[in-house]
N, C-alpha and C positions, 0 to 999 in steps of 0.2 A: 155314236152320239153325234148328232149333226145339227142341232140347236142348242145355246146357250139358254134357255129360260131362267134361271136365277142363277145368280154369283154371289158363293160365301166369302167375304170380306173380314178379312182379320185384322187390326190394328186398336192402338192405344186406347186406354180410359181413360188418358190424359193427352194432353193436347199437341205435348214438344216443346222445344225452346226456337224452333223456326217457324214462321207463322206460314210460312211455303206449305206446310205440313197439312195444315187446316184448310190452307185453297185447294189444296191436291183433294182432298177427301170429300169437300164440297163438291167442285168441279167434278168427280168420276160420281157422286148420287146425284148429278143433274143429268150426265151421258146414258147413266142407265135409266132413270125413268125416260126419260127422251126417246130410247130405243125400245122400252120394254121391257127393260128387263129387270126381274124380283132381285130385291138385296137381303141375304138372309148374315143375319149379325148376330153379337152378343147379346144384346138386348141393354144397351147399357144407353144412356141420355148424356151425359159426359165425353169429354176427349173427341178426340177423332171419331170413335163409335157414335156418339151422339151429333154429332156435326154431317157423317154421310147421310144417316137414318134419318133427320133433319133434310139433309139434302132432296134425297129422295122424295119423301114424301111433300115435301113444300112445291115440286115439282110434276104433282100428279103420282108418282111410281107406289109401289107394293114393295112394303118392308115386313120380313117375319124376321122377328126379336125372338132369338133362344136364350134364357138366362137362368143358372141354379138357384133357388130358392135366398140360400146363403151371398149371392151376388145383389139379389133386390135392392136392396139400402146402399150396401156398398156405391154398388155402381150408377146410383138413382135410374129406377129401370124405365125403360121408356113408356110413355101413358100414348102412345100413338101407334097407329101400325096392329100388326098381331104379334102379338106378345105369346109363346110357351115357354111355359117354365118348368125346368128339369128338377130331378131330385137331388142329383150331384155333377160334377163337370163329365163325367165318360158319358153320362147320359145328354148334356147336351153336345159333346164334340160329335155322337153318336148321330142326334137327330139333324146338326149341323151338317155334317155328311150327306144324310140323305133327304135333305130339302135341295140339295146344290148342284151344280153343270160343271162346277169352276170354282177354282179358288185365285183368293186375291189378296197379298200380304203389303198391307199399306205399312210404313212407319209405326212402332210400336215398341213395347218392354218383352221382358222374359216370356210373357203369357201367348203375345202374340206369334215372338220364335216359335217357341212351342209346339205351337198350332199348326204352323207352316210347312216346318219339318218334320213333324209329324203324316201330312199330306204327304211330302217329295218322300219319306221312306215306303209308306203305302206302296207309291208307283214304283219306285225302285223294286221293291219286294212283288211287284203283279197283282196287287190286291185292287189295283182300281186302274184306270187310265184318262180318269177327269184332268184336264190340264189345271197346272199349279203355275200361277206368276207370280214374282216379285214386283213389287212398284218401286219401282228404283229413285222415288222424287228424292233431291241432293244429294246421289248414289249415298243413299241410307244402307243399304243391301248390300256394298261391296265390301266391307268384313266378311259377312258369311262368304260370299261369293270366293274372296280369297281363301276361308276357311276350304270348304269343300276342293278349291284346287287343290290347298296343301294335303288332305286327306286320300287324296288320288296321286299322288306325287310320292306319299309312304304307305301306297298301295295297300289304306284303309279300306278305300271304297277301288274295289278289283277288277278289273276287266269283264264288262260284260255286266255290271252292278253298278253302271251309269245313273246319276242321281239327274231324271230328267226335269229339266222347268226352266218356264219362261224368264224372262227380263224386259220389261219395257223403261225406260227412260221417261217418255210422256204421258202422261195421262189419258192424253187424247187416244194414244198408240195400245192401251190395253184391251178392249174392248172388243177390236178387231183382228190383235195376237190373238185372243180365245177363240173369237169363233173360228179361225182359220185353223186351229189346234182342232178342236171339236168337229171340223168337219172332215177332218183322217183319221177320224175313230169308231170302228164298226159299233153301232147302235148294242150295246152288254144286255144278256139276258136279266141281269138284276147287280146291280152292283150294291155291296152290304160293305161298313166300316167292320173292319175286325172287331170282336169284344175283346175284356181284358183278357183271356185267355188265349187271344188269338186265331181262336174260331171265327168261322164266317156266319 
């Protein structure tokens, strides 16, 4: 894999209580339409979702919005960009997967954990080797981050079962962590997200 063309972007429906949060998520859908590159998201117009997706496209770039049916209203789904919409969440984490180069976990609640370490066990387990970063805007990330030390420290996660993924600090600084990740990774004959069963 040696071009980043779109980057799936995980983060909040809601906004945060630091307004830091909202320039971060702005500020990186300015750098990728600027660069070229696709933001494929929740499909949500609200939070942080809806302020990158905004970002993006205010700024020329390509946004593909995945949202489950049952998200539409919830999450008011965005009327801009392209828009698919799934039947249920496996089916868009599924197609989220394979629209993507890259993941990218901005500031967010349970859903957006979720999503993220869902990615970092994928690589851990060998089922993919897209890089996965953290956006660490107001070291948001350094719980988890402490979490996984401590899990390696009671030799949860075992030698050799390295939970790999980025960390940037800046905003600026993600962009060009990925492609640098993506261009030490031999070009995959077809990389598929597991199903619920864990087939490929």
């Amino acid at each position: 894999m040696s071009q980043i063309r779109n980057i799936c972007v995980y983060c909040g429906s809601g906004p945060g209580s630091d307004p830091d949060f909202v320039l971060a998520a702005r500020q990186f859908g300015k750098i990728l339409a600027e660069n070229g590159v696709g933001l494929v998201y929740g499909g949500g117009s609200i939070g942080l979702m809806g302020e990158i997706a905004n970002a993006v496209l205010d700024h020329g770039g390509r946004v593909t919005g995945i949202i489950p049916d049952f998200l539409a209203n919830r999450e008011h789904m965005m009327l801009r960009g392209e828009i698919v919409r799934t039947r249920n969440m496996h089916d868009r984490k599924q197609q989220m997967f394979e629209h993507a180069d890259a993941f990218v976990a901005l500031p967010g609640g349970i859903g957006t954990l979720e999503e993220v370490v869902e990615q970092m066990t994928w690589v851990q387990l060998g089922r993919h080797k897209k890089p996965v970063l953290l956006a660490n805007v107001k070291s948001f990330w350094e719980p988890l981050r402490a979490l996984l030390v401590h899990m390696e420290e009671l030799n949860f996660i075992r030698p050799g079962l390295a939970v790999e993924y980025l960390v940037a600090d800046r905003i600026e600084d993600v962009l060009p962590m990925l492609k640098d990740a993506a261009a030490k990774v031999p070009e995959p004959q077809k990389e598929m997200a597991p199903d619920v069963a864990g087939r490929m």
